[in-house]
PDB file of N, CA, C and O in Angstrom:
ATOM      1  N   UNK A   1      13.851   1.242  23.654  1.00  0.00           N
ATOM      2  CA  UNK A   1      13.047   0.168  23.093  1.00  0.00           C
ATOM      3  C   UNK A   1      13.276   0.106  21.589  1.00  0.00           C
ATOM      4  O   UNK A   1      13.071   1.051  20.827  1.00  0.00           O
ATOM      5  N   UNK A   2      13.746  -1.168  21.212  1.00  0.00           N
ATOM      6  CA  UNK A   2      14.143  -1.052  19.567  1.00  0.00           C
ATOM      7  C   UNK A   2      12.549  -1.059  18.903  1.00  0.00           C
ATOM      8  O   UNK A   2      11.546  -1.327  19.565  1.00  0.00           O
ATOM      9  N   UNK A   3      12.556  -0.731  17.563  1.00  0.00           N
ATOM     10  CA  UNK A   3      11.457  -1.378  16.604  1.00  0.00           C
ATOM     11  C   UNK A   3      10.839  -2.207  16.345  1.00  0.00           C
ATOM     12  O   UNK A   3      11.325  -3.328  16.193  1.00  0.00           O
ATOM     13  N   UNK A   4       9.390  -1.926  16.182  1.00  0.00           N
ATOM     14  CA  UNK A   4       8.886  -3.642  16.235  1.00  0.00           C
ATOM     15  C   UNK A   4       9.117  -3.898  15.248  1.00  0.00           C
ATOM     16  O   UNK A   4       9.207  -3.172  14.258  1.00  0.00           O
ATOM     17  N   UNK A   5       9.359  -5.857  15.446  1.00  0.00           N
ATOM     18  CA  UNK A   5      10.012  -6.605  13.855  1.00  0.00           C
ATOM     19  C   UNK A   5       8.224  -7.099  13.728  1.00  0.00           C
ATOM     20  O   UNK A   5       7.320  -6.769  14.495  1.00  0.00           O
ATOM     21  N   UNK A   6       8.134  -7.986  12.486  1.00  0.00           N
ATOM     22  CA  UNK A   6       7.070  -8.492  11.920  1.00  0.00           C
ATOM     23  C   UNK A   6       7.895 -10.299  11.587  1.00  0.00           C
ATOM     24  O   UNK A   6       8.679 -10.752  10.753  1.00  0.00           O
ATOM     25  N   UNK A   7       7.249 -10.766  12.616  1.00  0.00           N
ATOM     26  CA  UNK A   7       7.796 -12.382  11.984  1.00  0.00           C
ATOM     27  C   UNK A   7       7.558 -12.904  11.243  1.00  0.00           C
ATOM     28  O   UNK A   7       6.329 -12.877  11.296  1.00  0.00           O
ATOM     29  N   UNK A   8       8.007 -13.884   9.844  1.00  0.00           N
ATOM     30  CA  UNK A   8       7.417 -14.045   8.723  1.00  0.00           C
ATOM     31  C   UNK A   8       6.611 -15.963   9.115  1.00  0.00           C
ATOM     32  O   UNK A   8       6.470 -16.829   8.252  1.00  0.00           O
ATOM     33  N   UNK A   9       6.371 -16.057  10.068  1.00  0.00           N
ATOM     34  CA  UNK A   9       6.289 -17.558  10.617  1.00  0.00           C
ATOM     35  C   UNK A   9       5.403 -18.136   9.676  1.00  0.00           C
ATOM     36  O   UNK A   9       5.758 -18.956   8.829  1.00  0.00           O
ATOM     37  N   UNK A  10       4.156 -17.673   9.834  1.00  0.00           N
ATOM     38  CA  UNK A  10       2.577 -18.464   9.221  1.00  0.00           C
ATOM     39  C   UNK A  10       2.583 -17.191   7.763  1.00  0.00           C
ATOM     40  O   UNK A  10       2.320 -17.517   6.606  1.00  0.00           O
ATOM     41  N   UNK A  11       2.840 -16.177   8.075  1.00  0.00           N
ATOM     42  CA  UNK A  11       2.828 -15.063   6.529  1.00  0.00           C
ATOM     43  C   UNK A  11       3.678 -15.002   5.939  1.00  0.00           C
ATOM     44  O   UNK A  11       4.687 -14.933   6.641  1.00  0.00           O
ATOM     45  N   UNK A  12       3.907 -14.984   4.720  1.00  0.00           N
ATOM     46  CA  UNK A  12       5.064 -15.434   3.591  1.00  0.00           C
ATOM     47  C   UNK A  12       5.529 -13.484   3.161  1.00  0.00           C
ATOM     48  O   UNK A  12       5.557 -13.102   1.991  1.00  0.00           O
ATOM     49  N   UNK A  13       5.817 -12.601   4.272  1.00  0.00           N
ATOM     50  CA  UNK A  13       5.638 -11.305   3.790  1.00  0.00           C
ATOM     51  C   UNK A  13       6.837 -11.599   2.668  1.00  0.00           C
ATOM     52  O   UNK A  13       6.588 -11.485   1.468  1.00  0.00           O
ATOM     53  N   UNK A  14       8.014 -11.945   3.097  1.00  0.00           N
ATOM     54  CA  UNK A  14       8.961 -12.006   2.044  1.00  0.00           C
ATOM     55  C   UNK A  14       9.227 -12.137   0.748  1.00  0.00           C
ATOM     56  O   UNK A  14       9.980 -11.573  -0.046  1.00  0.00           O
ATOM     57  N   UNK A  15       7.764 -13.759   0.659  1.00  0.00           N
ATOM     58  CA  UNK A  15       7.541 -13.903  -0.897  1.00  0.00           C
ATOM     59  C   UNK A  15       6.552 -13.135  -1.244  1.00  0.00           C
ATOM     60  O   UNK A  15       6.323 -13.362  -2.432  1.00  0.00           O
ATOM     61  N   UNK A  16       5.930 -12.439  -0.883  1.00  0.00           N
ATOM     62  CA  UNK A  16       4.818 -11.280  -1.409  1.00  0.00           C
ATOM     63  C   UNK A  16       5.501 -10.122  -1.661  1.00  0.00           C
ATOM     64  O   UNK A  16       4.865  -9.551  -2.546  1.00  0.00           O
ATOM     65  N   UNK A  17       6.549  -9.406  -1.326  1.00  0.00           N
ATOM     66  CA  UNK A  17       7.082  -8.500  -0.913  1.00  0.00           C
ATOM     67  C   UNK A  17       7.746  -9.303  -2.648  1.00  0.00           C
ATOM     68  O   UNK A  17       7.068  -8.867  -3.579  1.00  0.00           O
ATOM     69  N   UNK A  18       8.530 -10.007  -2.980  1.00  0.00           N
ATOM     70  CA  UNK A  18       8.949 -10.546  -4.004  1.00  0.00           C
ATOM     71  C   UNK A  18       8.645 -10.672  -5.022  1.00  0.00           C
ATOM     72  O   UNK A  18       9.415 -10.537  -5.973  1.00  0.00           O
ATOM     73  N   UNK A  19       6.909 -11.096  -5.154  1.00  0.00           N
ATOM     74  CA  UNK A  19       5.820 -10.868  -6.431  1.00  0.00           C
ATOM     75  C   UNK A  19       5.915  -9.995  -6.636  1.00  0.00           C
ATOM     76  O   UNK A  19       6.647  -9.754  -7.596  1.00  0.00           O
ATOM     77  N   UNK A  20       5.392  -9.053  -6.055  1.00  0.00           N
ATOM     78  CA  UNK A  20       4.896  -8.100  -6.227  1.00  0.00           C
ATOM     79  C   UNK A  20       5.741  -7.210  -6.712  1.00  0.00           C
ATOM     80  O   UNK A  20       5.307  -6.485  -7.607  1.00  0.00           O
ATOM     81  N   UNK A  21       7.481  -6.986  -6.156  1.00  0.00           N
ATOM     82  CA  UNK A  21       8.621  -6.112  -6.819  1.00  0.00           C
ATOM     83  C   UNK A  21       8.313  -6.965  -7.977  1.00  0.00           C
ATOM     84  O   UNK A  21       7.636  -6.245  -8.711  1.00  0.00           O
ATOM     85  N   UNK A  22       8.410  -7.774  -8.364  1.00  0.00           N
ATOM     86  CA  UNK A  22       8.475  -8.752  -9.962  1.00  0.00           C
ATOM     87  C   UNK A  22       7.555  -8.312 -10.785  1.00  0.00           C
ATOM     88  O   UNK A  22       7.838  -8.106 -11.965  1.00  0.00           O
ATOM     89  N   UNK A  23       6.249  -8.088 -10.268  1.00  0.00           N
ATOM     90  CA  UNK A  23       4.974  -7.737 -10.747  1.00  0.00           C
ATOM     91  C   UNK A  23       5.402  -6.356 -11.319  1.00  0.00           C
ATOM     92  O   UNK A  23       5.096  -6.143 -12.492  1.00  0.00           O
ATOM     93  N   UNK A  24       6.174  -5.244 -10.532  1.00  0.00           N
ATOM     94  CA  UNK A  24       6.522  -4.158 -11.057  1.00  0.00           C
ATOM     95  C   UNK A  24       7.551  -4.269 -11.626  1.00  0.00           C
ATOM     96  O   UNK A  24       8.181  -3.267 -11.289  1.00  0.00           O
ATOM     97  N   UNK A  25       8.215  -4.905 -12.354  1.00  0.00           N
ATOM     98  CA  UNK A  25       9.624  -5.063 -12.901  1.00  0.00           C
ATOM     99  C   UNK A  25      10.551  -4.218 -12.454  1.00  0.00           C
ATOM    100  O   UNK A  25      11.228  -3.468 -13.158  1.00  0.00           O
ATOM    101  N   UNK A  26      10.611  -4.364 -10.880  1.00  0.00           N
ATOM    102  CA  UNK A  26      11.600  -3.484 -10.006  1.00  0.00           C
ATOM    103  C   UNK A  26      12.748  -4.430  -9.133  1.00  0.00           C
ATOM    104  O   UNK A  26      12.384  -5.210  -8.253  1.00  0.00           O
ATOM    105  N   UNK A  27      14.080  -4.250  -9.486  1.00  0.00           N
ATOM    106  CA  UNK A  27      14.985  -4.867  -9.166  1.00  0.00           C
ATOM    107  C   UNK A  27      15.140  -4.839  -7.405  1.00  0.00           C
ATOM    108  O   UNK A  27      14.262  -4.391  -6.667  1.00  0.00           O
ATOM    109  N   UNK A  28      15.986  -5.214  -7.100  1.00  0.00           N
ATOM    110  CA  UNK A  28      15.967  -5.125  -5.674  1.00  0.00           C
ATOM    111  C   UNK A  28      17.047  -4.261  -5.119  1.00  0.00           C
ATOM    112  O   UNK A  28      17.183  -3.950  -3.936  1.00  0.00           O
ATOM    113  N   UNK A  29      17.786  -3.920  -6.109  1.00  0.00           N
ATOM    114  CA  UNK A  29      18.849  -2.523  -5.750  1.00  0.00           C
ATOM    115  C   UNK A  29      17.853  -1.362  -5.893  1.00  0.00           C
ATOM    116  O   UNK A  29      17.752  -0.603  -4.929  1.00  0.00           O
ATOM    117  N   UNK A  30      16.883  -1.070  -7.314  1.00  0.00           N
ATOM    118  CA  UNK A  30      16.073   0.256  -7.239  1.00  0.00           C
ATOM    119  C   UNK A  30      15.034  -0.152  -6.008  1.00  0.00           C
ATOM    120  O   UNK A  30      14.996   0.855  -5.301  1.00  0.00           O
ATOM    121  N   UNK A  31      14.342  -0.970  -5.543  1.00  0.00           N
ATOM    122  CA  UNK A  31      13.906  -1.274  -4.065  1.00  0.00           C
ATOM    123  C   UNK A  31      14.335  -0.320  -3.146  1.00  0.00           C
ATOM    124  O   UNK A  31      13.779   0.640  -2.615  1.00  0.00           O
ATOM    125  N   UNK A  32      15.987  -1.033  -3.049  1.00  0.00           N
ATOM    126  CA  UNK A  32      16.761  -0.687  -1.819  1.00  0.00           C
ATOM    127  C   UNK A  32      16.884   0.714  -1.691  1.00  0.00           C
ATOM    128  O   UNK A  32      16.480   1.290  -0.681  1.00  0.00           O
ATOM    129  N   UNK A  33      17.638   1.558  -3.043  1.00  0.00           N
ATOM    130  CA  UNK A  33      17.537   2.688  -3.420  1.00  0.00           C
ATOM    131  C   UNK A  33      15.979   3.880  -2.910  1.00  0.00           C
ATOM    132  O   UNK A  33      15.865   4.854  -2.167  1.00  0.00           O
ATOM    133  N   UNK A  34      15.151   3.190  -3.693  1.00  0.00           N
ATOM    134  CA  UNK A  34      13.861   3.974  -3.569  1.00  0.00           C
ATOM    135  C   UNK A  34      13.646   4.248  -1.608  1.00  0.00           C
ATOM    136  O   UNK A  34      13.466   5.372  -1.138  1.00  0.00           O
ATOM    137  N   UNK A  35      13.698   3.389  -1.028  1.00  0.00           N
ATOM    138  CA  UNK A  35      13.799   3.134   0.145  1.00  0.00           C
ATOM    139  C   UNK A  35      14.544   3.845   0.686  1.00  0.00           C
ATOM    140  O   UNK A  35      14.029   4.626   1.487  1.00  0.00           O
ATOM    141  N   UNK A  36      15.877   3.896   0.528  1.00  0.00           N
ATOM    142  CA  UNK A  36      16.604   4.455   1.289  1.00  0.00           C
ATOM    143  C   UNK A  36      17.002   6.122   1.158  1.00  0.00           C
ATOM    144  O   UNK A  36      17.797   6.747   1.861  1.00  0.00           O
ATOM    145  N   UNK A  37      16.066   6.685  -0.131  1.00  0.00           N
ATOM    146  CA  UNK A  37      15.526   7.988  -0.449  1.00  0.00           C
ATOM    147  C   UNK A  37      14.514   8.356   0.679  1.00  0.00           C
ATOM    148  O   UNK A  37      14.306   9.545   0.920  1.00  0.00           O
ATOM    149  N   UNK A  38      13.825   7.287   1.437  1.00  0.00           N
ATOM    150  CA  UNK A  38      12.835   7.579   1.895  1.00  0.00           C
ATOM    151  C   UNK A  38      13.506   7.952   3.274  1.00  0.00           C
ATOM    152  O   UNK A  38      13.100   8.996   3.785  1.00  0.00           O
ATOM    153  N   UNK A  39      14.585   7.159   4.018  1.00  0.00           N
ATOM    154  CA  UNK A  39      15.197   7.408   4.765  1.00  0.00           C
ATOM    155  C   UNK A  39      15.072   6.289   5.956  1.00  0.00           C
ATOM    156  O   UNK A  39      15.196   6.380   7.177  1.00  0.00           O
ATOM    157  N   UNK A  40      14.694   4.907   4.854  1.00  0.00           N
ATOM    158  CA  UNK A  40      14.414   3.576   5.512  1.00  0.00           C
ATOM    159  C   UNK A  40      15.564   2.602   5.563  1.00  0.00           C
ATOM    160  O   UNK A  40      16.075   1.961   4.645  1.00  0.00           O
ATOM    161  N   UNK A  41      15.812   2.636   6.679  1.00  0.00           N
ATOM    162  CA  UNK A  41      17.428   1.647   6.435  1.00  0.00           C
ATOM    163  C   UNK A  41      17.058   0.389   6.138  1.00  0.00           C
ATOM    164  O   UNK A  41      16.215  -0.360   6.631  1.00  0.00           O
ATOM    165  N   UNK A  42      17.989   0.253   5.061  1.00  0.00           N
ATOM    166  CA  UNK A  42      17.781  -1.373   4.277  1.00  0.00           C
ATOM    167  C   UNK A  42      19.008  -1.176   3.313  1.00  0.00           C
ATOM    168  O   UNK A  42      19.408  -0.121   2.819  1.00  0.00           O
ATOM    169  N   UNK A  43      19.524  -2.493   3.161  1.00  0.00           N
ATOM    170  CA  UNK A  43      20.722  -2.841   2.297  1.00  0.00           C
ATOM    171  C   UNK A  43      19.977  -4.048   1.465  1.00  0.00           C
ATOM    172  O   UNK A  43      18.931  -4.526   1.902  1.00  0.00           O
ATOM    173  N   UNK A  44      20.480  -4.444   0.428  1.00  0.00           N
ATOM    174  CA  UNK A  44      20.528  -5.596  -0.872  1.00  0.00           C
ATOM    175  C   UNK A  44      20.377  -7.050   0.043  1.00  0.00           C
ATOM    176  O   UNK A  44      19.793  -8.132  -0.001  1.00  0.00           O
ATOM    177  N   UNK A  45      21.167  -6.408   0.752  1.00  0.00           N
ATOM    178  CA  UNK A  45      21.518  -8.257   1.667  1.00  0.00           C
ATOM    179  C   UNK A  45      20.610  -8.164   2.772  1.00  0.00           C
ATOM    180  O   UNK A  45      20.516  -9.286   3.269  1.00  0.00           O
ATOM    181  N   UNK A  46      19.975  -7.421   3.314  1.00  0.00           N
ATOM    182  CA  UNK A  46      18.842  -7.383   4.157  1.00  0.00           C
ATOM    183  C   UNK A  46      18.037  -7.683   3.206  1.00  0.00           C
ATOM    184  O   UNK A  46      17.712  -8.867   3.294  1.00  0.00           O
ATOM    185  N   UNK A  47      17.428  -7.002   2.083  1.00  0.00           N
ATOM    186  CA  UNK A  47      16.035  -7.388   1.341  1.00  0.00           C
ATOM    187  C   UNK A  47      15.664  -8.462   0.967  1.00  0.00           C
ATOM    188  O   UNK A  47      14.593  -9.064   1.039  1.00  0.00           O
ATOM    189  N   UNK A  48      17.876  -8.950   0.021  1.00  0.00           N
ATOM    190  CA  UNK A  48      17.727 -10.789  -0.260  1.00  0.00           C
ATOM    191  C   UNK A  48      17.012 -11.764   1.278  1.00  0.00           C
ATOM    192  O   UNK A  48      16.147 -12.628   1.133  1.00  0.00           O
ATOM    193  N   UNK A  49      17.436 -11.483   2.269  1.00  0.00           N
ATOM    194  CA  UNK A  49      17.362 -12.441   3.560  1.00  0.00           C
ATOM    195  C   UNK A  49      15.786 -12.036   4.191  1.00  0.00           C
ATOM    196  O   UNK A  49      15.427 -12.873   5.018  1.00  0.00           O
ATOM    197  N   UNK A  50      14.735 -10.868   3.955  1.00  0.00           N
ATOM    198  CA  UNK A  50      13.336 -10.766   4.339  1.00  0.00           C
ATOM    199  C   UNK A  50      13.041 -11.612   3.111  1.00  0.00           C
ATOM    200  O   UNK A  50      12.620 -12.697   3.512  1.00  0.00           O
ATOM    201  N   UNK A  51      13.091 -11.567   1.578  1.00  0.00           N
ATOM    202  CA  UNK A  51      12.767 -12.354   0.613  1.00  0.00           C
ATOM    203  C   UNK A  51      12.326 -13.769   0.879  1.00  0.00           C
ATOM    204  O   UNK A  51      11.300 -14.395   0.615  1.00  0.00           O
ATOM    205  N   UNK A  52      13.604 -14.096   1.575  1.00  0.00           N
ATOM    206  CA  UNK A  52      13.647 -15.666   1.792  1.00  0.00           C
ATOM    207  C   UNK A  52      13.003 -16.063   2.764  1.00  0.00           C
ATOM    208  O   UNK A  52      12.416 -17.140   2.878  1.00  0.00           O
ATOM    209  N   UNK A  53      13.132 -14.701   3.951  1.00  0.00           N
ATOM    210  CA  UNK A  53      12.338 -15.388   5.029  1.00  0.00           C
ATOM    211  C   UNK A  53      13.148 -15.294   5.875  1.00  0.00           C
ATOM    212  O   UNK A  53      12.913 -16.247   6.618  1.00  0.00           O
ATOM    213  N   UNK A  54      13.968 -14.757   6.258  1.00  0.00           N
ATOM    214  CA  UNK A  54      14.990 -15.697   7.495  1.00  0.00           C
ATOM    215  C   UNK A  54      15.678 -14.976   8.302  1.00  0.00           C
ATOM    216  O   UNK A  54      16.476 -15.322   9.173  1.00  0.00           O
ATOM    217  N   UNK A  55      15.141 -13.373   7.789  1.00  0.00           N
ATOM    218  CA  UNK A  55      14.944 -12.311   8.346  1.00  0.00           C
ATOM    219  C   UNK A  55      13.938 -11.586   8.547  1.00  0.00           C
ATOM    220  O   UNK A  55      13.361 -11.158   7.548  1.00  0.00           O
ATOM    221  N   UNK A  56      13.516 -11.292   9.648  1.00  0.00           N
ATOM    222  CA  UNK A  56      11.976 -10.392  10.510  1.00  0.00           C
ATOM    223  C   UNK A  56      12.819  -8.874   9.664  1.00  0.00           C
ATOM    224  O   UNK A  56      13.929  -8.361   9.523  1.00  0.00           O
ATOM    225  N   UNK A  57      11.064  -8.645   9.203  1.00  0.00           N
ATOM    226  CA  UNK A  57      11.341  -7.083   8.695  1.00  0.00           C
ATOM    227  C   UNK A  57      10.529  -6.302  10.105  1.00  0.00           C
ATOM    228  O   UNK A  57       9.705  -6.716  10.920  1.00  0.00           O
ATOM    229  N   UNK A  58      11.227  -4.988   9.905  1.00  0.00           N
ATOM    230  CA  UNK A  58      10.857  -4.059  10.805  1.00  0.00           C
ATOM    231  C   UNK A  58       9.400  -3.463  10.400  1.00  0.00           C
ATOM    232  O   UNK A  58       8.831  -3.971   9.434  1.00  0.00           O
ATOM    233  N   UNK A  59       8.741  -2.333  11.154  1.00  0.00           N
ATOM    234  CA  UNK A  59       7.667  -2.102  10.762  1.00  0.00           C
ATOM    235  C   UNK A  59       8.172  -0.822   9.494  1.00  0.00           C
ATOM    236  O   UNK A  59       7.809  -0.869   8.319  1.00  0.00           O
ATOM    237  N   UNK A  60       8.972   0.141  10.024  1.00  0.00           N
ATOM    238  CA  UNK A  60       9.549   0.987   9.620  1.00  0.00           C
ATOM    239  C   UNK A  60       9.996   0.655   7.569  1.00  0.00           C
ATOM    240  O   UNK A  60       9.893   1.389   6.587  1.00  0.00           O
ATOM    241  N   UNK A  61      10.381  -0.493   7.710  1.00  0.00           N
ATOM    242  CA  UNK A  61      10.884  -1.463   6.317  1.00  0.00           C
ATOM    243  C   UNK A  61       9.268  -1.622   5.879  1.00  0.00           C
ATOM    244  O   UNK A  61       8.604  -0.818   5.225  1.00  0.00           O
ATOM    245  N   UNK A  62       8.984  -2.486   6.257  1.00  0.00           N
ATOM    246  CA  UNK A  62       7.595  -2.871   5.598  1.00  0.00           C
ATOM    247  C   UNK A  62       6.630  -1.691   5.212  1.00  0.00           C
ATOM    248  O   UNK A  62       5.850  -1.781   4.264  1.00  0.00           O
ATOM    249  N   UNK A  63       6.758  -0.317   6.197  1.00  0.00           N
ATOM    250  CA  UNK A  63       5.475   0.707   5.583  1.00  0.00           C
ATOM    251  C   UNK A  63       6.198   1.529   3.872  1.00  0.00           C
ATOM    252  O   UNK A  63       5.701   2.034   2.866  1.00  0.00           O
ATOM    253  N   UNK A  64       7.711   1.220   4.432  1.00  0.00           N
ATOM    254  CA  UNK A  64       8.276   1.640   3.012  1.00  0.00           C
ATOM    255  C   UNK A  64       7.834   0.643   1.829  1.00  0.00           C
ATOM    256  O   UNK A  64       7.221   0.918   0.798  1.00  0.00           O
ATOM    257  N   UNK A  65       8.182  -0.238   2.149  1.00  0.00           N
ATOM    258  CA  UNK A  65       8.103  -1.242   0.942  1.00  0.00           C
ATOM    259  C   UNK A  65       6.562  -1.165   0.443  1.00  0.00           C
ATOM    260  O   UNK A  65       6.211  -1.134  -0.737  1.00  0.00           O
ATOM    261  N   UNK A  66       5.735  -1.142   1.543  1.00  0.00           N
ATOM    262  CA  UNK A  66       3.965  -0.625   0.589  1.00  0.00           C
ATOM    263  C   UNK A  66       4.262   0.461  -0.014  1.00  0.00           C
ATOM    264  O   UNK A  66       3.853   0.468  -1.175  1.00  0.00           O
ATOM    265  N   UNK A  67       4.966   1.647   0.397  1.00  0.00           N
ATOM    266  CA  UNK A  67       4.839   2.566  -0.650  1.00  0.00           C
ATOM    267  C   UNK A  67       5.517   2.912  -1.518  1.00  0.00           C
ATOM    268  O   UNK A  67       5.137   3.772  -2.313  1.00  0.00           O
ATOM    269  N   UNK A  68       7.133   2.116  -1.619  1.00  0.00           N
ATOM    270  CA  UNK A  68       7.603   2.253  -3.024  1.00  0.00           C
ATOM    271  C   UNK A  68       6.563   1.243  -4.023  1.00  0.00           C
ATOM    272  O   UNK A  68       6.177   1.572  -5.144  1.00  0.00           O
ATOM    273  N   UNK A  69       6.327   0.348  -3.542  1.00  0.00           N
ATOM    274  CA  UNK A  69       5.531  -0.854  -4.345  1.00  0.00           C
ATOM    275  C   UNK A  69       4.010  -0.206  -4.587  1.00  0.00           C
ATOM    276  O   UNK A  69       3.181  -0.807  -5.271  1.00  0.00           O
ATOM    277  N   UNK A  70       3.798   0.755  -4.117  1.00  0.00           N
ATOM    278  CA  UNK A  70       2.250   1.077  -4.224  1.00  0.00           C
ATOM    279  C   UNK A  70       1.669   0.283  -4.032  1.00  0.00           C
ATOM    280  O   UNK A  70       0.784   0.087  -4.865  1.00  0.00           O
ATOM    281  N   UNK A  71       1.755  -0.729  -2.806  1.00  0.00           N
ATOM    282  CA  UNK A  71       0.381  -1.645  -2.571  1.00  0.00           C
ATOM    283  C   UNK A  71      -0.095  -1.557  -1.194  1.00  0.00           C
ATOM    284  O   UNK A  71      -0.010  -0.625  -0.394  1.00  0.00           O
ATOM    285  N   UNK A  72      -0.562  -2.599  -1.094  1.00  0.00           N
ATOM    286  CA  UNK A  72      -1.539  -2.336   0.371  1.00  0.00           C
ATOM    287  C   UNK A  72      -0.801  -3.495   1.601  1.00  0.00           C
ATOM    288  O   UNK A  72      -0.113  -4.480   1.333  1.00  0.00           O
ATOM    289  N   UNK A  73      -1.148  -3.070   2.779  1.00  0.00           N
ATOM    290  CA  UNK A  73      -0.613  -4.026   3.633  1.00  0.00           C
ATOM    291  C   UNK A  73      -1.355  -4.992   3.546  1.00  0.00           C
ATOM    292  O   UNK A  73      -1.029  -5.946   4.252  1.00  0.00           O
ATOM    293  N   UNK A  74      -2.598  -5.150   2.693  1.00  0.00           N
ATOM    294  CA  UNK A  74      -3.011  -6.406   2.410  1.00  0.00           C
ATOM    295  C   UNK A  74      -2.464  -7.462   1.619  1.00  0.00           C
ATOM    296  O   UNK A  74      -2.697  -8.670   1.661  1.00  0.00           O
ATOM    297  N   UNK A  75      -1.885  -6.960   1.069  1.00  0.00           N
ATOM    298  CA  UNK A  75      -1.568  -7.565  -0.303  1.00  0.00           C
ATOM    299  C   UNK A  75      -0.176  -8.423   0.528  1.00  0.00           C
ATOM    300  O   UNK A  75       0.153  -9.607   0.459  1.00  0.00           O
ATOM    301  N   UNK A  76       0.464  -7.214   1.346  1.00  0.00           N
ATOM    302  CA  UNK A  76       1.658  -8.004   1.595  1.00  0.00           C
ATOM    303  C   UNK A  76       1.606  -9.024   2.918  1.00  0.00           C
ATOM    304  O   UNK A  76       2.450  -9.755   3.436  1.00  0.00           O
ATOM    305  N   UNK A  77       0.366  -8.756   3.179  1.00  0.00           N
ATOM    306  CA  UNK A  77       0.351  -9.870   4.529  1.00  0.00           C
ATOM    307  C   UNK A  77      -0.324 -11.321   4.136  1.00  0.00           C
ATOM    308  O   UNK A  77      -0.240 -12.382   4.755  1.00  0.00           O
ATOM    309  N   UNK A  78      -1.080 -11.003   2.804  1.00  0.00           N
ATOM    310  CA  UNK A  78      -2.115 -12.069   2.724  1.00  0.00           C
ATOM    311  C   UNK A  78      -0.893 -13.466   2.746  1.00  0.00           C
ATOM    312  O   UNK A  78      -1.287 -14.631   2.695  1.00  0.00           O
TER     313      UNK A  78
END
């Protein structure tokens, strides 16, 4: 059974996920990087394409991205 994805249909996780790296003046290579310290598979061109939307992030991706970003799954679902 693969991973559950998170669809971005009615929730904009992508552009929140986007503020919010901006909000921290964190590029999207130290993102990818920080992440993939964690042992969360993600590449530059996966993060650009959840950004936009047009790629479903995994759950596995998304619990990373709250915690390099230090925020809440609120923040990124609202």
């Amino acid at each position: 059974m693969g991973e559950q994805k998170i669809k971005q249909d009615e929730i904009q996780i992508g552009a929140n996920i986007r503020r919010i790296r901006l909000e921290r003046k964190m590029k999207q290579t130290e993102l990818v990087r920080q992440l993939q310290l964690l042992d969360v598979e993600m590449t530059r061109e996966t993060l650009v394409k959840i950004e936009r939307g047009i790629q479903h992030i995994q759950a596995t991706q998304l619990r990373g991205i709250r915690d390099v970003l230090q925020t809440s799954y609120d923040e990124l679902l609202r």
